[in-house]
C-alpha positions in Angstrom: -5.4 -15.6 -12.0 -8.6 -16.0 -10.5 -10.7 -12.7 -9.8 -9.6 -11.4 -6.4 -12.3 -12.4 -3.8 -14.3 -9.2 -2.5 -14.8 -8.5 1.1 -16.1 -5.9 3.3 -14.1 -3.1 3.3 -12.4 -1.5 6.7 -10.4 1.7 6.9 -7.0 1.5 8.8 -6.3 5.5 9.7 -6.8 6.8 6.0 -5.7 3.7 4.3 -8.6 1.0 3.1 -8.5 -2.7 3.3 -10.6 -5.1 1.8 -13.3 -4.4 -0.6 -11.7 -3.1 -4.0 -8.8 -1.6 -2.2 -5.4 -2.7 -3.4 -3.3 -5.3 -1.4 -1.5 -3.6 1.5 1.8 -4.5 2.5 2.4 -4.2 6.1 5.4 -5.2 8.6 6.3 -5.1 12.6 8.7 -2.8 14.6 11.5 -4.1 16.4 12.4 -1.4 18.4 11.7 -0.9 22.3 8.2 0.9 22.2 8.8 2.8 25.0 11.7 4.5 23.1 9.2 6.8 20.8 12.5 8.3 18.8 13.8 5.0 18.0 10.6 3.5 16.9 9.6 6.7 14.6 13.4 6.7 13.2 12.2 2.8 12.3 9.1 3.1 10.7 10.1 6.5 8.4 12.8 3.3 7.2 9.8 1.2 6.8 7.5 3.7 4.8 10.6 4.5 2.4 11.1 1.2 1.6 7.1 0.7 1.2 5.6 -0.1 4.4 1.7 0.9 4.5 0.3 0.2 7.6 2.9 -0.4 10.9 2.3 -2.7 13.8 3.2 -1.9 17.0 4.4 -4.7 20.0 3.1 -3.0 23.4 4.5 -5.5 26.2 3.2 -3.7 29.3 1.6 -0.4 30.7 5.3 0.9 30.7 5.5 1.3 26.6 1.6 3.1 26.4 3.6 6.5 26.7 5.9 5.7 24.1 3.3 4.0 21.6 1.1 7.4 21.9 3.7 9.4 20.7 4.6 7.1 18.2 1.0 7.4 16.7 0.9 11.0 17.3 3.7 11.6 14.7 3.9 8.3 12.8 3.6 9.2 8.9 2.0 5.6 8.9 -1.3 4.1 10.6 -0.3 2.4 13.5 -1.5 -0.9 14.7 -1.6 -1.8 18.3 -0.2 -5.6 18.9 -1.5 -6.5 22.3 -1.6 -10.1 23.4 -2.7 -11.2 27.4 -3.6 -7.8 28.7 -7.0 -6.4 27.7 -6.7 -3.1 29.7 -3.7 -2.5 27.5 -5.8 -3.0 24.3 -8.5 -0.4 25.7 -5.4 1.8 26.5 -3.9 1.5 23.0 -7.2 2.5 21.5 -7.7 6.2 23.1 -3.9 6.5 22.7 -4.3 6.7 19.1 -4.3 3.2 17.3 -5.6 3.4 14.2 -6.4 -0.7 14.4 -5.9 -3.0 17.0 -4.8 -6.7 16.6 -5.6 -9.3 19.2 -5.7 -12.8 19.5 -8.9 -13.6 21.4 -7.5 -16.6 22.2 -5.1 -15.5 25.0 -6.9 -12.2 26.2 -8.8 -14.0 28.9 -12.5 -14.6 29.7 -15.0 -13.4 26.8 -15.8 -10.4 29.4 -12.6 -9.1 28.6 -12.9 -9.8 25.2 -15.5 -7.5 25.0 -14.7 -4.8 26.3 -11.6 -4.3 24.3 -14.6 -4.9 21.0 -16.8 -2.0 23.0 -13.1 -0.1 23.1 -12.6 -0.1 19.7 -15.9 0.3 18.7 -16.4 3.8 20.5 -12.8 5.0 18.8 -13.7 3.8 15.6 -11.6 1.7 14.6 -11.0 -2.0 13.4 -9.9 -5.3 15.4 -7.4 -7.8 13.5 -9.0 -11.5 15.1 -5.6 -13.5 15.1 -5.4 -17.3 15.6 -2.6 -19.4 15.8 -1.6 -22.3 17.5 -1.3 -21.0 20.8 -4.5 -18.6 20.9 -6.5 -21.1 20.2 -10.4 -20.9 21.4 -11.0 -22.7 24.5 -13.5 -25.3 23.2 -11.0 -26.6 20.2 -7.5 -26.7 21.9 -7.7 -30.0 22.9 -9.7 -31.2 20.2 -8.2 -34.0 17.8 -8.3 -32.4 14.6 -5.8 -30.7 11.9 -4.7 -27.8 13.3 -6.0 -25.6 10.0 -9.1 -27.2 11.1 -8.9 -25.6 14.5 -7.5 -22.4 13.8 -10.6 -21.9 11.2 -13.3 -22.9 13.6 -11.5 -21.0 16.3 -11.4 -18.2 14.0 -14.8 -18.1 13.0 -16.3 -18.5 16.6 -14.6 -15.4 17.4 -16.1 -13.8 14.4 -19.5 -15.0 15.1 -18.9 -13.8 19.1 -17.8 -10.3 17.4 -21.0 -10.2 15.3 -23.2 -11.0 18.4 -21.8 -7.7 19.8 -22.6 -5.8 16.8 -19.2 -5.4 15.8 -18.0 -6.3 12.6 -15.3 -4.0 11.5 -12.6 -7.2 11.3 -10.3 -8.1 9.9 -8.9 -12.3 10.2 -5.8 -14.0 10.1 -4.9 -17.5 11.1 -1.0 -18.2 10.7 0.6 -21.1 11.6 4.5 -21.6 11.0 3.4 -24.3 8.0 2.9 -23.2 4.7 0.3 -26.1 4.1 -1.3 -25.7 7.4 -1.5 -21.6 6.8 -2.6 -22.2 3.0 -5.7 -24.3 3.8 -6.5 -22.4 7.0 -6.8 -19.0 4.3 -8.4 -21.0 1.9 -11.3 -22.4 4.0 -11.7 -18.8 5.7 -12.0 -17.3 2.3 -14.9 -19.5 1.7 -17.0 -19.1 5.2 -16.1 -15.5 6.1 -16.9 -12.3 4.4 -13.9 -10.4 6.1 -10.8 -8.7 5.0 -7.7 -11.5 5.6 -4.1 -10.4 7.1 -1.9 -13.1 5.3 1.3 -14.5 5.8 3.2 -17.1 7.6 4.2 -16.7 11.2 7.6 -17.8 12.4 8.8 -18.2 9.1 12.4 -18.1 10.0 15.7 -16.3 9.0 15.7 -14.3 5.7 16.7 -17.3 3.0 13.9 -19.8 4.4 11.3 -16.9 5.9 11.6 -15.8 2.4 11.0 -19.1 0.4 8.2 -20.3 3.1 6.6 -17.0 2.4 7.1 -16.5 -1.0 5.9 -19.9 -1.8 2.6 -19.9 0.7 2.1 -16.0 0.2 2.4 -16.8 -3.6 -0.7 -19.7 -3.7 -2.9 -17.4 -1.5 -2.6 -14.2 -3.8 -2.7 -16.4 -7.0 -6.0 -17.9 -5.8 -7.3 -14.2 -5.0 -7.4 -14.6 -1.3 -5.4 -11.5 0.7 -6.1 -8.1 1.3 -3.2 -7.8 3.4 0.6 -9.3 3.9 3.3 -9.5 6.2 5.9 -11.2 5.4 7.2 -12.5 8.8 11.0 -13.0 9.0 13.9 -12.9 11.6 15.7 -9.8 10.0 15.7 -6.4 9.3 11.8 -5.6 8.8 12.8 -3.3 6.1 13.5 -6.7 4.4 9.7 -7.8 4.9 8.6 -4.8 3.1 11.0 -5.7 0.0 10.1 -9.6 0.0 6.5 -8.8 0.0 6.5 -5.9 -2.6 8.8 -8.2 -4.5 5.8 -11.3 -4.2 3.2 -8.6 -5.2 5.0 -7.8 -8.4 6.0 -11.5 -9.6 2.4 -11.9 -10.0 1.7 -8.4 -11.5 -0.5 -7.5 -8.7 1.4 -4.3 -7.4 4.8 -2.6 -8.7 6.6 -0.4 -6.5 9.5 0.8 -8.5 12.1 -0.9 -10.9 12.2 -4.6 -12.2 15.2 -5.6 -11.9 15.9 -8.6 -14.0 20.0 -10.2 -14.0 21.4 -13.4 -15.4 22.6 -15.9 -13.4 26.2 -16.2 -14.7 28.4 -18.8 -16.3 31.3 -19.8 -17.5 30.7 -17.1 -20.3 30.6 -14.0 -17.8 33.4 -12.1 -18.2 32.7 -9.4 -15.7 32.3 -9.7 -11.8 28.2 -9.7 -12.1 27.2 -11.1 -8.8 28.4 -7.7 -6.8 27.5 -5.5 -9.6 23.4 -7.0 -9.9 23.2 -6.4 -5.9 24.5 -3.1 -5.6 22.3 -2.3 -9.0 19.8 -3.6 -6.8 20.3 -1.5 -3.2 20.5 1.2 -5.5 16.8 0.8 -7.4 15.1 1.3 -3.4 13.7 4.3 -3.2 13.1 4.8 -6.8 9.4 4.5 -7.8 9.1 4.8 -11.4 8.1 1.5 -13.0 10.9 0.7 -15.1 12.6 -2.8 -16.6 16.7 -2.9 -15.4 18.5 -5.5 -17.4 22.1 -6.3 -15.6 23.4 -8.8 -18.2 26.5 -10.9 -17.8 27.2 -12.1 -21.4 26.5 -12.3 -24.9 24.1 -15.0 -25.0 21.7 -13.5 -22.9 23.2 -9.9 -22.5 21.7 -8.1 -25.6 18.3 -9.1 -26.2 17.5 -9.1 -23.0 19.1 -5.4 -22.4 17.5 -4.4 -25.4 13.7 -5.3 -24.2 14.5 -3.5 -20.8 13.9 0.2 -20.9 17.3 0.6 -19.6 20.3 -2.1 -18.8 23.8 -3.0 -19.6 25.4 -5.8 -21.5 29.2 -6.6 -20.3 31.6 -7.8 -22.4 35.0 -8.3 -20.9 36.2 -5.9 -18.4 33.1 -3.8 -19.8 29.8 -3.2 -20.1 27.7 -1.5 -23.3 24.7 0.6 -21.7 20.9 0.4 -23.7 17.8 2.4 -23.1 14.7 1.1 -25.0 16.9 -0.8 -27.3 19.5 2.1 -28.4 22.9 1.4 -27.4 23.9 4.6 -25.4 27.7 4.3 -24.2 30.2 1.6 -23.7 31.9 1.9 -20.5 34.4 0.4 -17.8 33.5 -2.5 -15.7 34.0 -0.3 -12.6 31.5 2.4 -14.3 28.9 0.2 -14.8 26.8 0.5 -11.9 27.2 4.4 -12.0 26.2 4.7 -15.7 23.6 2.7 -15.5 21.7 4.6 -11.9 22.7 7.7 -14.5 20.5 6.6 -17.5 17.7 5.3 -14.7 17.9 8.6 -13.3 17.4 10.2 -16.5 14.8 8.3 -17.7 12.5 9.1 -14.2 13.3 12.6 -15.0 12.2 12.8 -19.0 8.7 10.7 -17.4 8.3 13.2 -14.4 
């Protein structure tokens, strides 16, 4: 792949963005911010399953009590997701935001603008510029163009505007609910921009096409070098974001958080019942961070070489499976054992490399 492309580097709380610093991958709360408890008990969920950096919906003065205690005790950095209202932006900011995010295209008048920039600026921290279709700036909305067209001039006015005020710890994003649209949008920002860019595709949809849309757009941006932070934006579980985007991370060998899992698809050759076995192997590997390969083979064809090149995985036979670590047959057990004996000799292994 292409060298990653370098940018200026911004701190979110105690995590860095940009620059050198590895690829962050981030996701949204669902929960009713003015329910602190609720939205705690979701993000310690979110930082288990990999979360780095939290963002935070605050929908009206109502939710400012909730979202300070959230930062107060959040074990992640907490960014403040504030759209409309710019007194709730400079709120957010004292109340303990470690970033905010704001699309300048729906806060209002430039005055407001800036004083959420003069907000952040006295607490220190960043501002994520976002653009999308409909925070457009004023002076391209109706223009006739592509929309990646307008979402990168848009985005770069409001950089320029940010510069004027002698603010320039940003970071950019410019989603649209395309993968095309989004792609260029990144690519042309990569080239006129010198800023950390938030990645992903907004709207994506449910978990089989949110996944594919980002996988696929997420996948070209990240192969090209462009990203320095993800979200993987789907309608489900945001625990599930987290797993997607780790998951796009490692199939290009950029980040590994925990096992590989690798299973064959089954055939007519499969002579145990893989398909529950491979996603229960699977729920089973989160939470586990040592770097391993799991094999979860079906059949002979496939089964034994590729167990034997994992560090640890199973071959089945029928009504059985033979267990391998590094290569070295270890057991052969029952088809309803499998999964056990196999988290067993995964277990084992973290242990002998702690």
């Amino acid at each position: 792949m292409p060298e990653r492309r370098d940018t200026r580097p911004v701190m979110v709380g105690t995590v860095p963005m940009g620059g050198r610093a590895p690829i962050t991958v981030q996701s949204m709360t669902t929960t009713d911010t003015r329910d602190a408890a609720a939205t705690l008990h979701q993000i310690v969920a979110l930082e288990e399953a990999g979360c780095e950096i939290v963002r935070i919906g605050i929908p009206g003065p109502e939710a400012l009590d909730g979202f300070a205690a959230v930062c107060s005790d959040s074990p992640l950095p907490i960014v403040a997701d504030v759209h409309f209202d710019h007194k709730l932006a400079i709120a957010a900011a004292s109340a303990g935001a470690a970033k905010l995010r704001i699309n300048p295209g729906n806060i209002g008048a430039l005055k407001r603008v800036d004083e959420v920039i003069d907000a952040a600026g006295q607490a220190e921290i960043p501002i994520r510029i976002g653009v999308n279709a409909g925070s457009l700036a004023a002076e391209y909305q109706d223009r006739d163009w592509p929309l990646a067209d307008k979402l990168v001039a848009s985005a770069v006015s409001f950089c320029h505007h940010f510069e004027d005020r002698g603010f320039s710890d940003i970071v950019v994003s410019a989603k649209a609910s395309g993968v095309s649209t989004s792609v260029d949008a990144y690519r042309r920002l990569a080239e006129e921009l010198p800023y950390p860019l938030h990645i992903g595709v907004t709207e994506a949809g449910t978990s089989l096409v949110g996944t594919v849309k980002s996988s696929v757009g997420l996948g070209i941006l990240l192969a090209e070098g462009i990203g320095d932070t993800l979200r993987v934006s789907l309608t489900a579980d945001p625990v599930d974001e987290v797993l997607v985007g780790w998951e796009i991370l490692a199939a290009l060998n950029i980040r590994r958080r925990g096992p590989e899992l690798i299973s064959c698809p089954t055939c007519a050759r499969c002579e145990v019942d893989l398909i529950p076995i491979a996603q229960e192997v699977q729920r089973r590997l989160v939470g586990h961070r040592t770097e391993l390969k799991v094999a979860v083979m079906g059949c002979v064809v496939n089964g034994p070489g590729e167990a034997r090149e994992a560090d640890v995985g199973v071959a089945a036979g029928k009504g059985v499976g033979v267990v391998f670590a590094r290569g070295r047959p270890l057991r052969r057990v029952p088809e309803e054992q499998i999964i056990d004996a196999l988290i067993d000799e995964i277990d084992a292994l973290e242990s002998s490399q702690a």
